[in-house]
C-alpha positions as CSV (number, residue, x, y, z in Angstrom):
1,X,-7.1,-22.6,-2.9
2,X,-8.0,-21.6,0.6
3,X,-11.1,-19.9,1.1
4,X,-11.1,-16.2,2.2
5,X,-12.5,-15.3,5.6
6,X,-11.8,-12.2,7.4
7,X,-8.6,-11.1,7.6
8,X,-6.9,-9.3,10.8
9,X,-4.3,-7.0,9.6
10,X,-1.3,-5.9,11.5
11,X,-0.4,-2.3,11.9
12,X,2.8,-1.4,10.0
13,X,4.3,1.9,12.5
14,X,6.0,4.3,9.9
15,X,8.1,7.0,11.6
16,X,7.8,10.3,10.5
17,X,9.5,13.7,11.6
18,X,6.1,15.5,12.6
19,X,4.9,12.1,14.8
20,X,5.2,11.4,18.1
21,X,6.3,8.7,20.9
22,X,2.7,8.3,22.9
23,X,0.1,6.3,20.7
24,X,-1.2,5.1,23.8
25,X,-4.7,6.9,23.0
26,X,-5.0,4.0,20.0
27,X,-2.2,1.8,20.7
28,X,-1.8,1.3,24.5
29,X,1.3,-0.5,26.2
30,X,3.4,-0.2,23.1
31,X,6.5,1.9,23.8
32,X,8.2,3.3,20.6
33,X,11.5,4.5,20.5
34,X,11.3,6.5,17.0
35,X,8.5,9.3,16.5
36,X,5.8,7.7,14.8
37,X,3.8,9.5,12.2
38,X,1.1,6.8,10.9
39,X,-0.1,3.4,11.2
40,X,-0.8,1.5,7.7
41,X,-3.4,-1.0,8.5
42,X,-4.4,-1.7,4.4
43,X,-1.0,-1.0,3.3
44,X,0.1,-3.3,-0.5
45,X,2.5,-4.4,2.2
46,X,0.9,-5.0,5.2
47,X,0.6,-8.4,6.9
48,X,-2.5,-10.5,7.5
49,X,-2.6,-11.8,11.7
50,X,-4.8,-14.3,11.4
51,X,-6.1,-18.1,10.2
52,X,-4.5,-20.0,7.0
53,X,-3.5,-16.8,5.4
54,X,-1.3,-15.4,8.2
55,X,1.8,-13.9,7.5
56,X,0.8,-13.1,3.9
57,X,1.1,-9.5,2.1
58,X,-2.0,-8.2,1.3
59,X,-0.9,-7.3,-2.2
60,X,-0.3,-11.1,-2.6
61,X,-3.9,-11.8,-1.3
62,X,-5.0,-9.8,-3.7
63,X,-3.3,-11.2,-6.8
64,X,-4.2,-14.5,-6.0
65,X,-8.4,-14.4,-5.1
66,X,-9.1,-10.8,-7.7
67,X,-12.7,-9.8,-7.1
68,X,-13.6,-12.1,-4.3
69,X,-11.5,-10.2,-2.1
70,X,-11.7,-6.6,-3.3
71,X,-15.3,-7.4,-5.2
72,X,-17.2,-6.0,-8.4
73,X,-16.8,-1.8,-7.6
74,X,-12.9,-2.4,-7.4
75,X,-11.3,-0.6,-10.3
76,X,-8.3,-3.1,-10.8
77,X,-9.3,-7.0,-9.9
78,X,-5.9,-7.8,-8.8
79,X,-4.8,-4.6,-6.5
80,X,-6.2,-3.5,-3.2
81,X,-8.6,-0.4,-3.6
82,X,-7.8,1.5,-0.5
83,X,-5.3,2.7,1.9
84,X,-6.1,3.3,5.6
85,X,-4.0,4.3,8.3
86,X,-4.2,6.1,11.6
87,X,-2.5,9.6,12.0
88,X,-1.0,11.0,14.6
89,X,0.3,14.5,13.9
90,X,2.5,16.2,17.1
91,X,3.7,18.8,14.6
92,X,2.9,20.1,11.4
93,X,2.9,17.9,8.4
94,X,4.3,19.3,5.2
95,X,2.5,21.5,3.2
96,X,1.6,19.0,0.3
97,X,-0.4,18.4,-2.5
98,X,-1.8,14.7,-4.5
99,X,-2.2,14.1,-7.8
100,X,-5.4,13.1,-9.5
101,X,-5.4,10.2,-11.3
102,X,-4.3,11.8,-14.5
103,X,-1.4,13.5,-13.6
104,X,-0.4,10.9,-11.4
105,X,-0.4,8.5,-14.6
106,X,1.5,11.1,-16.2
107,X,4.4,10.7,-13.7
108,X,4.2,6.8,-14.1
109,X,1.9,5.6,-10.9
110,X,-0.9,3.4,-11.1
111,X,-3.5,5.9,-9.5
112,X,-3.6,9.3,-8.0
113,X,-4.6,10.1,-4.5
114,X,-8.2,11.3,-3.8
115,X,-8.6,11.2,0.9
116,X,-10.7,11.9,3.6
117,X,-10.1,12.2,7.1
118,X,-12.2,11.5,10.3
119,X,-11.0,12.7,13.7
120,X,-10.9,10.6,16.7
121,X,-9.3,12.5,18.8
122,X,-8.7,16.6,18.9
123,X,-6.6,18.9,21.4
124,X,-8.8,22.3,21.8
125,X,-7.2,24.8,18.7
126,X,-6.5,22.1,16.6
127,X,-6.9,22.6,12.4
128,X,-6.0,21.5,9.5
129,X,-4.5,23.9,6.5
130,X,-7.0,22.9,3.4
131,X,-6.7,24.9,0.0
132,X,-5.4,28.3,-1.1
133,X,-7.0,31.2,0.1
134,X,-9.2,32.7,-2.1
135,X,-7.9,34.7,-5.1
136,X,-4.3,33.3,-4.6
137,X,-2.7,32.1,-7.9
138,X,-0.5,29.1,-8.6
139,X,2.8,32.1,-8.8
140,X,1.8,34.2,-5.7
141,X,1.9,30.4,-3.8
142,X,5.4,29.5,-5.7
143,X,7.0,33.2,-4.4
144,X,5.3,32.8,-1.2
145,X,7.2,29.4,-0.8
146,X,10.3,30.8,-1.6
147,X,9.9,33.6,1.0
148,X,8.9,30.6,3.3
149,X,5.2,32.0,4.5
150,X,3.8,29.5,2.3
151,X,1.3,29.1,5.5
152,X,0.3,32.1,5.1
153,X,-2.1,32.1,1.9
154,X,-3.8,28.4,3.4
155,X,-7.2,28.2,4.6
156,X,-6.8,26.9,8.5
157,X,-10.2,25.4,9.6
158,X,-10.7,24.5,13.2
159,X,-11.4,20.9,13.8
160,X,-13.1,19.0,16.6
161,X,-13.9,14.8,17.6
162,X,-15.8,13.1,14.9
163,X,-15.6,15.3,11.8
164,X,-15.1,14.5,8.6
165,X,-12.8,16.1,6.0
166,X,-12.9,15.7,2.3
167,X,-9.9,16.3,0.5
168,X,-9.8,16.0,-3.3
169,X,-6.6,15.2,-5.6
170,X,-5.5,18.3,-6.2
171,X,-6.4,20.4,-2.7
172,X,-3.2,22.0,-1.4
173,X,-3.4,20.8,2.6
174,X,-1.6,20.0,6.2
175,X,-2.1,18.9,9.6
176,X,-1.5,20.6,12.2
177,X,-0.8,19.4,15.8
178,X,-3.0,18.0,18.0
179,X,-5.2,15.4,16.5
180,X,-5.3,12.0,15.8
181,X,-7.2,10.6,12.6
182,X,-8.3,8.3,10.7
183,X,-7.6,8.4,6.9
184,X,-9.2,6.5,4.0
185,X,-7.4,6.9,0.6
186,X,-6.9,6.0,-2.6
187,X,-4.0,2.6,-2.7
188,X,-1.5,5.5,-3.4
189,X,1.6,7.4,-2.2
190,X,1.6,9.8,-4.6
191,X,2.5,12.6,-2.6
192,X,4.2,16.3,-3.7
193,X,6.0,18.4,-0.8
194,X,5.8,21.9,-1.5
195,X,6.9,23.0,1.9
196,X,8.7,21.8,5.1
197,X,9.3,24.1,7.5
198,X,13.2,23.8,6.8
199,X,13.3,20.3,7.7
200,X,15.9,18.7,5.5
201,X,13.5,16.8,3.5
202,X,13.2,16.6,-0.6
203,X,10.7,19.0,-2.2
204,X,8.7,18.4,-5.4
205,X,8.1,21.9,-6.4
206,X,7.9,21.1,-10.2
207,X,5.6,18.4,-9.7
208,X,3.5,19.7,-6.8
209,X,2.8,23.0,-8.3
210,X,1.4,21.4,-11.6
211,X,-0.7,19.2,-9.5
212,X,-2.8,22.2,-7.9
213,X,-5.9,22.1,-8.9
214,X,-8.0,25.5,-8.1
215,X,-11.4,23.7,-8.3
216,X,-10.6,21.1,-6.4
217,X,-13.5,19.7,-3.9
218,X,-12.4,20.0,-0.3
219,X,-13.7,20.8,3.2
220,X,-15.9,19.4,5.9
221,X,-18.6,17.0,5.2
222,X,-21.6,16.8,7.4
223,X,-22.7,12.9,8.9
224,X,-26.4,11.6,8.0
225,X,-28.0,9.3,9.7
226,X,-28.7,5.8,7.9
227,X,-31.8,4.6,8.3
228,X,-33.0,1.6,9.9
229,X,-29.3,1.1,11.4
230,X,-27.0,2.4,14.0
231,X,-25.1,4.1,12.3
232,X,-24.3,7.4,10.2
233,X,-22.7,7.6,6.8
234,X,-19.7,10.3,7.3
235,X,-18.6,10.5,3.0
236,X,-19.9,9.3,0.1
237,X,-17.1,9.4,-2.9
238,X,-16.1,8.6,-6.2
239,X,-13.7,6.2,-4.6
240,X,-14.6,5.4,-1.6
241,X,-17.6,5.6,1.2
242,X,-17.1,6.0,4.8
243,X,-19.8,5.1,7.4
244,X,-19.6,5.0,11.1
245,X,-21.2,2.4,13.6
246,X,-21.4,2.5,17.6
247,X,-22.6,-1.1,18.8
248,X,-23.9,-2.1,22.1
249,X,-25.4,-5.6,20.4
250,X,-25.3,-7.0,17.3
251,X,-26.0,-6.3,14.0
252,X,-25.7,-7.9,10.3
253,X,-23.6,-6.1,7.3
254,X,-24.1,-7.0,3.9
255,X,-20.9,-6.2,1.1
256,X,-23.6,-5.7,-1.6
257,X,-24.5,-2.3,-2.2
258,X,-28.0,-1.6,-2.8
259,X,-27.9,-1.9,-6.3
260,X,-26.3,-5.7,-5.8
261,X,-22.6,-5.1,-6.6
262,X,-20.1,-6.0,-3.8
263,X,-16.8,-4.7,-2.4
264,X,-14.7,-5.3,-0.1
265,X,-15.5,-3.9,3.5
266,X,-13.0,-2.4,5.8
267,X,-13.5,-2.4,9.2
268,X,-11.1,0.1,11.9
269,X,-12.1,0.6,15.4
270,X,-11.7,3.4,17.2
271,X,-12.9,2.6,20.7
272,X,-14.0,-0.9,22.5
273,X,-13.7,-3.7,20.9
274,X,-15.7,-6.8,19.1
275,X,-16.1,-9.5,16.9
276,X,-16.6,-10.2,13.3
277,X,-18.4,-13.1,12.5
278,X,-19.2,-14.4,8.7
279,X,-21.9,-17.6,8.2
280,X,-20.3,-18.2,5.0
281,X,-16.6,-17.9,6.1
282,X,-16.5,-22.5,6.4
283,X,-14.2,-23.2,9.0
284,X,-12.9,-19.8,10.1
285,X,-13.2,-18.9,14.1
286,X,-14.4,-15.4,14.3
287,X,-12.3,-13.2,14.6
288,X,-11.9,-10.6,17.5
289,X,-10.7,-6.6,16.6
290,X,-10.2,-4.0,19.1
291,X,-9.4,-0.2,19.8
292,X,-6.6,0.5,16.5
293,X,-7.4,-2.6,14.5
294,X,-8.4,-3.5,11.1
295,X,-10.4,-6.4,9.5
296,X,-10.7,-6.6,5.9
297,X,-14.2,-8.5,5.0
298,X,-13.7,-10.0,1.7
299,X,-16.8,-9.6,-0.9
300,X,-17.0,-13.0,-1.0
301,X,-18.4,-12.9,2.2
302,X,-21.9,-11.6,1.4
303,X,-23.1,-11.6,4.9
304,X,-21.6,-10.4,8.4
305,X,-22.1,-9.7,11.8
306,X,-20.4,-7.6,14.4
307,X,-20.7,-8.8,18.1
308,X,-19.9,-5.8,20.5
309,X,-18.1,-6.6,23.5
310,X,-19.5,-5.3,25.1
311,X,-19.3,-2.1,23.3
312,X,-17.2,-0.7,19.8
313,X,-17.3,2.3,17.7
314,X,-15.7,1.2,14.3
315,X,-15.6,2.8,10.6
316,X,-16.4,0.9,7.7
317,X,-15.1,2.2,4.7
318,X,-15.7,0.4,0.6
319,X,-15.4,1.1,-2.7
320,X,-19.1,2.6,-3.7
321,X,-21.1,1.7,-6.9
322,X,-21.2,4.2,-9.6
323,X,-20.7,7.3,-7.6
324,X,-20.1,10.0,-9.7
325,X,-20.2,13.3,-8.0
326,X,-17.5,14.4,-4.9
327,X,-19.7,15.0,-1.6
328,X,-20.9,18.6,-0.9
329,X,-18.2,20.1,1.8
330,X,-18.8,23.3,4.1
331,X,-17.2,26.5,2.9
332,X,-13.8,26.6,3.8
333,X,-13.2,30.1,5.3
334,X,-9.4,31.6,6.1
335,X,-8.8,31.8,9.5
């Protein structure tokens, strides 16, 4: 069996009504000819770039190595834990709503859809839509999408470069224009329309309205430092943790929590670019990631280093150890 190394994913472009042509603030040179929506990097589908293992799917990966590639915090041995992508909304997106994981298994898929966002880049007076406004019950929200001013009864939160937005299963939500983000997620497309603007699109009305959950956990989530690095952890989740690193030299990761279990490590960077090294890795050239790319370090790895070049600002997001709480969010308040 060939040993696992880093693996260089390529970016799957998924068109979308709400995208647009220019990506060239992620993805320079590359003209498109549809409007393009999102960018799977960790897709079941997506295709490995680089080294013995290149053009692979990475839900075949998965299948074949189990926990060294995802690791011991993985929920299933055998199916890749998360889901990123890049976003990049020029209109609204629908007004939607995930399952957790129970009504999702209750509808026959795997797992529901717990996210979080992290903007790169914002236009000034650009928000997101994130739960019902307060007091607004699951009928006044059914009538108020059939009078089409379902908008009307959402939370609208202004957000700005380098925040970080929780969204739990549940949490009625939409983009608006303007921004570009990246989103960490659940390995799940479980995903209910409720409203579309008129666009000639299937809603899920049944499903979607069942799905609401009042209590759901959503909202901002405020960065803390971490110490002794150079970084800042932006989310700490049930199913996932999302830190942030901006490198001018180089530094060594570990895919161990502190408690000793491992997990895969995802690595997406937003500006610059870099290399990922692993001592462990036999026989595997490092492997270089820049501005839009992703490198999924396998738990296997143990040890890792990042070599700026001379600079990058990347996320790192994993599947955490025995997190049981959602993170503490601002108070979202209507605008």
């Amino acid at each position: 069996m060939t040993a696992l190394y880093p693996l260089l994913m390529v970016p799957a472009f998924d068109p979308r009504p709400w995208g647009t042509l220019d990506l060239s603030p992620i993805y320079p040179d590359r003209p498109f000819k549809e409007r393009i929506g999102e960018a799977w990097l960790t897709a079941d589908h997506s295709i490995i770039a680089n080294g013995p293992l290149a053009g692979s799917r990475l839900d075949e990966v998965t299948q074949k190595y189990g926990r060294g590639l995802v690791g011991e915090t993985a929920r299933d041995a055998h199916r890749f834990p998360l889901l990123l992508k890049f976003l990049f909304p020029h209109e609204k997106l629908s007004v939607q709503v995930h399952p957790d994981d129970t009504a999702a298994q209750n509808a026959g898929e795997p797992w529901g859809k717990t996210e979080c966002w992290y903007f790169v880049h914002t236009q000034p007076g650009a928000q997101v839509g994130m739960g019902l406004k307060a007091g607004v019950t699951r009928d006044q929200f059914a009538q108020a999408i059939q009078e089409k001013r379902a908008e009307e009864l959402l939370n609208w939160v202004d957000v700005h470069a380098g925040d970080m937005i929780y969204v739990g299963a549940g949490t009625v939500h939409t983009l608006g224009p303007g921004s570009i983000l990246v989103e960490t997620q659940q390995q799940s497309d479980a995903t209910y329309r409720l409203y579309d603007y008129g666009r000639p699109r299937e809603l899920h009305l049944e499903q979607g309205l069942a799905a609401i959950k009042p209590d759901a956990v959503a909202g901002k989530v405020s960065a803390t430092p971490i110490a002794a690095d150079e970084g800042a952890r932006l989310v700490l989740a049930p199913y996932f943790a999302v830190n942030k690193y901006t490198l001018s030299h180089s530094q060594q990761f570990a895919t161990s929590d502190p408690g000793g279990a491992t997990s895969v490590q995802i690595l997406v960077a937003v500006e610059g670019s870099g290399t990922v090294e692993c001592p462990s890795c036999k026989d595997c050239p490092s492997v270089e990631f820049g501005k839009g790319d992703a490198v999924v370090v396998p738990a296997s790895a143990d040890l890792f280093r990042v070599h700026p070049k001379p600079s990058i600002e990347f996320l790192v997001s994993r599947v955490p150890e025995r997190v049981l709480r959602e993170p503490k969010t601002e108070p979202v308040n209507s605008k």
